[in-house]
N, C-alpha and C positions, 0 to 999 in steps of 0.2 A: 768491768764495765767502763766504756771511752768516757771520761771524765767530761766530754762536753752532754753528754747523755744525764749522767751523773747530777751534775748544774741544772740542768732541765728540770730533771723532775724534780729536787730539793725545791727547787720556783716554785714548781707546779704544786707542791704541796703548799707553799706557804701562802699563794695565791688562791690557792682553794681553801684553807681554812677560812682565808680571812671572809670568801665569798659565802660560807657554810654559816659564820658566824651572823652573816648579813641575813642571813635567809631563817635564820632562826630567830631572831630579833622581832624581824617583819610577822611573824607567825603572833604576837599580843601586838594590837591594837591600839590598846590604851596605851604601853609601854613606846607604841611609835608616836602616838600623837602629843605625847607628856615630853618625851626627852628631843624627837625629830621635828615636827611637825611643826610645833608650839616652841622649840628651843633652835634647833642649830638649822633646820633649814629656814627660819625667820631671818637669822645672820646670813647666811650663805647666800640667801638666794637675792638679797637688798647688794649686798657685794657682785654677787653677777651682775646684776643689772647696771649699778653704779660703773662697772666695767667696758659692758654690751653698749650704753648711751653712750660712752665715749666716738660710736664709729657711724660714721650717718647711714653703712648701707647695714643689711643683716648680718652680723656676724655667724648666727648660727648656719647659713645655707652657706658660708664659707667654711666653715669648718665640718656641717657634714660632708662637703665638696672634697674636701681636703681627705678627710677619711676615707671615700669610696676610692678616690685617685690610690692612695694608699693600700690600701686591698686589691686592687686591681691590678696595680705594680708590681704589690708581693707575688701573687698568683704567676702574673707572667714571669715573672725572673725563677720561680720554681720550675714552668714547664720549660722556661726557655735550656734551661743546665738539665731536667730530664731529657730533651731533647738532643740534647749531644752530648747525656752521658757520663755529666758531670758531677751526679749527685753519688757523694760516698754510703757507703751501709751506714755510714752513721748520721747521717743528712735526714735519712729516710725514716730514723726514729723519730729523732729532734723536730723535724718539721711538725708532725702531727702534736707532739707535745708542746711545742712553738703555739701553734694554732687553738689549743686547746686554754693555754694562758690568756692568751691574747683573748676569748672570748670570755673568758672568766673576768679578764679585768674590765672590759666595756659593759658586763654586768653589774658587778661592783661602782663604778662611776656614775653609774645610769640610775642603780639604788641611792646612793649617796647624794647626789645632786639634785633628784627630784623621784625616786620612782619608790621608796618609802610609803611617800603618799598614797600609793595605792592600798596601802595596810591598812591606815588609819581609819575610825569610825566613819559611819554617813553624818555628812554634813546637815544632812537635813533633820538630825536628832541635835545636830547643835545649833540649829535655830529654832527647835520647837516646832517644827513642822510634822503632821501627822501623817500616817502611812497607810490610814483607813482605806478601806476598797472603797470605790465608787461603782452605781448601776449604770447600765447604759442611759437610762433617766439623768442618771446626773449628770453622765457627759454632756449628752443632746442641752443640758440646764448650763454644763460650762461653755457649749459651744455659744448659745444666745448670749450669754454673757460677753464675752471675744468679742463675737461680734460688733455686740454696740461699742463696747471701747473704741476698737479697730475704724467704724464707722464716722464716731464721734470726731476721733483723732484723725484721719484721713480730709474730712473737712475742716476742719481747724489749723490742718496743715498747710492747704494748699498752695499759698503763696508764701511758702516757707520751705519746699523742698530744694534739695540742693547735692553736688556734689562733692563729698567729705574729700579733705588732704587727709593726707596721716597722721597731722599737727593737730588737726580741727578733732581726729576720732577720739586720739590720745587726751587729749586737754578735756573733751567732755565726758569721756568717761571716768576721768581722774575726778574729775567733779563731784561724781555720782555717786563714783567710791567713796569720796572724804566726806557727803551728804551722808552714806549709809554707817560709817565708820562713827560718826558723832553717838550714834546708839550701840553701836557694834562693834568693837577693836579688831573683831575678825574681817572686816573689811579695808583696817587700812592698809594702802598702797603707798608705797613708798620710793623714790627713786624709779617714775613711768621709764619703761624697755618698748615702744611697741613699733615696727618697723615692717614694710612691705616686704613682701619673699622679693629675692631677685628673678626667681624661674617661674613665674605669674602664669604663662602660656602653658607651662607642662605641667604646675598646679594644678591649671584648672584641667587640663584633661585629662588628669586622674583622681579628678575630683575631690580634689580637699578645698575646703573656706580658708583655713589657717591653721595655724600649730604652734604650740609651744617648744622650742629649744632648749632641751636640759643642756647643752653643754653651752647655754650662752645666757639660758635667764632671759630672753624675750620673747615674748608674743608678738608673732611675723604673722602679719595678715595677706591674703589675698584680693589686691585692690581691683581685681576687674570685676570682682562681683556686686550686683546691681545695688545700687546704691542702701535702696530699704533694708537690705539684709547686713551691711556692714558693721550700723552702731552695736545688733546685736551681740555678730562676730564677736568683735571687739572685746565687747565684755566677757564672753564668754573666754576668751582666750587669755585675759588679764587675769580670770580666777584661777585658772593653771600656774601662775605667777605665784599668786597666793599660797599653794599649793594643796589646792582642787583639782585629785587626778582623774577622776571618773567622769567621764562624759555627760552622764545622768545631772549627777551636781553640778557640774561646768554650764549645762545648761542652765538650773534651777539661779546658779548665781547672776549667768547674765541675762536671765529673765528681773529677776529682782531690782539686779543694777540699772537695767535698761529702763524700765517701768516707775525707777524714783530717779530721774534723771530730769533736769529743766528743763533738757533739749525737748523737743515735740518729737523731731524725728527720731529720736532713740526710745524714747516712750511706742511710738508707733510701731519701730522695729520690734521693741519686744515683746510687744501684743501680737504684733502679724504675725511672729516665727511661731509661735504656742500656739496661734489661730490655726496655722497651717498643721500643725502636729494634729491640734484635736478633730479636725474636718478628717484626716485620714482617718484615724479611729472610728469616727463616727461611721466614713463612708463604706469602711467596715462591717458593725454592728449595727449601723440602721441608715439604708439607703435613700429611706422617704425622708428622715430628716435632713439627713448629708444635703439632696434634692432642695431643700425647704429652706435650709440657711445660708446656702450659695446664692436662690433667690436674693437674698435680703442682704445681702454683702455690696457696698461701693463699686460704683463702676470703677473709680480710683485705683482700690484693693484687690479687682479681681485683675484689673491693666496689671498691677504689680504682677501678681501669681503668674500671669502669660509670659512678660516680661522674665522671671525669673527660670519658665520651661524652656522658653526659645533660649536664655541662656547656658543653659549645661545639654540642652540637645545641640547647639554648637560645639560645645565643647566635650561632655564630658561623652567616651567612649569606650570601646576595650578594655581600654586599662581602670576605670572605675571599680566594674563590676569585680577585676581582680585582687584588686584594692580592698573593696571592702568586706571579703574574703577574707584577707589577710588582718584589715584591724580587727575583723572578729575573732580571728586566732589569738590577738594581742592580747584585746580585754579580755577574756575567757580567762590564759594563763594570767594576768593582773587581778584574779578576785573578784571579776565581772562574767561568773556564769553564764547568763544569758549574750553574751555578747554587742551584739550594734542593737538587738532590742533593746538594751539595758534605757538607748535613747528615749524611746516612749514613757521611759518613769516619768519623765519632767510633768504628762498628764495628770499623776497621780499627785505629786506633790502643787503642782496650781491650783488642781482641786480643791485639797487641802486648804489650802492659803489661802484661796475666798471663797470658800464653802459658807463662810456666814453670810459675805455680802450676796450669795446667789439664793442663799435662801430667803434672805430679807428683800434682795432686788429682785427676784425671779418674775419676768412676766412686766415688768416695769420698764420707762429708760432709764438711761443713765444720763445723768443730766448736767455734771460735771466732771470733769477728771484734772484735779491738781496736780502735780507731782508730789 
């Protein structure tokens, strides 16, 4: 055997154990959330961060940039020597075993850094949040509810709305966190990462809000999106920080965060985004209500919703639909069966979480909302 063949595969073994051993790890739960979750990505991922704030723009869209450039390179420099011929019989092994490393280890990293988290329990057993079913009754009972918050807060806002920097989203949602964290150690944040994508334009037209950067430990937002929807964003993408990999909980946290937040507008935020959730459900399962509580919604609130259709029918196109295709492939293989459904849990757990106060408010208003 050509000794550089030889060297390949010895790699390739030792690169694969180590990936083998990862993958079996990830298979207990508790085993991830005890020694991973709760231990070494706590250190690791306050070290990213502390790292990532050193640099004003996004590190991670430099470095996935950096990556693609990479692979793209490699690619051509292999057809370019196919093309004239230049690849020896033993090129012709090595490469495919080259390639097979190489996706082994961007595995491995990707586990290591942040993608663990996809193993660990639902978050929402470690806040005591129940998982009971609710009837279409109790939607149309959560949707009234949304409602008046949303209603409540849209007039309390008014001369209060505003255009967030990335200084202003960062600082209030650290706020909100360290408000939640005084009950909860599972929400403190430490060393805020949160930083605008560089590619805003091609973001949005393949329709992502924002994203978490396991190789940088930030939460890069997308700042063209309309304002109401940002405080949510925000949070939501800070609890992947935490490491909150599933969407469903990603939501549920920055529902929470947003909702005991001083700010008004991030209170608003996080009621409008779950308002918007539950109104699709409803207009689902029951079109006379869907009908009934659109009625009763703020002319404010409803300007928002228009305001956020005309924004991604500018933008988002083609390539969303592709997109989101593709993240359902992701969470499926991450232990999120249902895929981009998995979104709509966040219904089931709000429920939950003021299922007293709708049964005790149901039918009533609401007449205050503190943070």
């Amino acid at each position: 055997m050509h000794p550089a063949i030889s060297i390949q595969l010895r790699r390739l073994a030792i690169i694969f154990s180590i990936a083998l051993l990862i993958f079996l790890f990830g298979l207990s739960s508790k085993a991830v959330e005890v020694v991973y979750s709760d231990g070494f990505y706590q250190l690791s991922s306050v070290a990213q961060r502390f790292f990532s704030a050193l640099f004003p723009f996004a590190l991670g869209d430099f470095l996935y940039a950096a990556l693609i450039f990479y692979c793209l390179w490699s690619v051509f420099r292999i057809l370019r020597k196919a093309a004239r011929k230049q690849l020896t019989a033993e090129a012709r092994f090595v490469i495919p075993l080259r390639f097979i490393s190489f996706s082994l280890i961007l595995y491995i990293v990707f586990k290591l850094l942040w993608g663990l988290n996809y193993s660990r329990p639902s978050i929402s057993v470690r806040l005591g949040i129940s998982n009971e079913k609710y009837t279409t009754k109790d939607l149309v009972l959560l949707g009234d509810f949304l409602v008046k918050r949303v209603n409540l807060l849209d007039q309390q806002r008014k001369n209060q709305k505003r255009a967030y920097t990335i200084t202003a989203l960062k600082d209030n949602a650290k706020i909100a966190y360290d408000k939640l964290a005084k009950t909860n150690p599972f929400f403190s944040y430490k060393i805020p990462s949160v930083k605008p994508v560089m590619f805003s334009w091609l973001i949005s037209k393949i329709g992502i809000e924002g994203y978490y950067c396991p190789l940088s430990g930030e939460a890069n937002l997308n700042m063209r999106l309309p304002y109401m929807d940002l405080p949510f964003v925000t949070s939501h993408e800070i609890s992947h920080t935490l490491g909150v990999a599933r969407e469903d909980e990603a939501n549920l946290i920055g529902y929470l965060v947003s909702i005991n937040s001083p700010d008004i507008n991030f209170r608003y935020s996080g009621y409008y985004t779950i308002l918007r959730s539950v109104l699709f459900e409803i207009r689902v399962k029951s079109p006379e209500d869907f009908s009934r509580l659109l009625k009763e919604i703020n002319a404010g609130t409803l300007a928002d919703f228009k305001a956020e259709q005309v924004f991604w029918r500018k933008y988002n196109g083609d390539m969303s639909a592709y997109m989101g295709t593709a993240l359902d492939k992701f969470l499926k293989i991450n232990n999120q069966k249902k895929g981009t459904d998995s979104y709509q849990d966040i219904v089931l757990w709000v429920f939950n979480l003021h299922k007293q106060e709708i049964i005790t408010a149901s039918g009533t208003a609401v007449k205050t909302l503190q943070p």
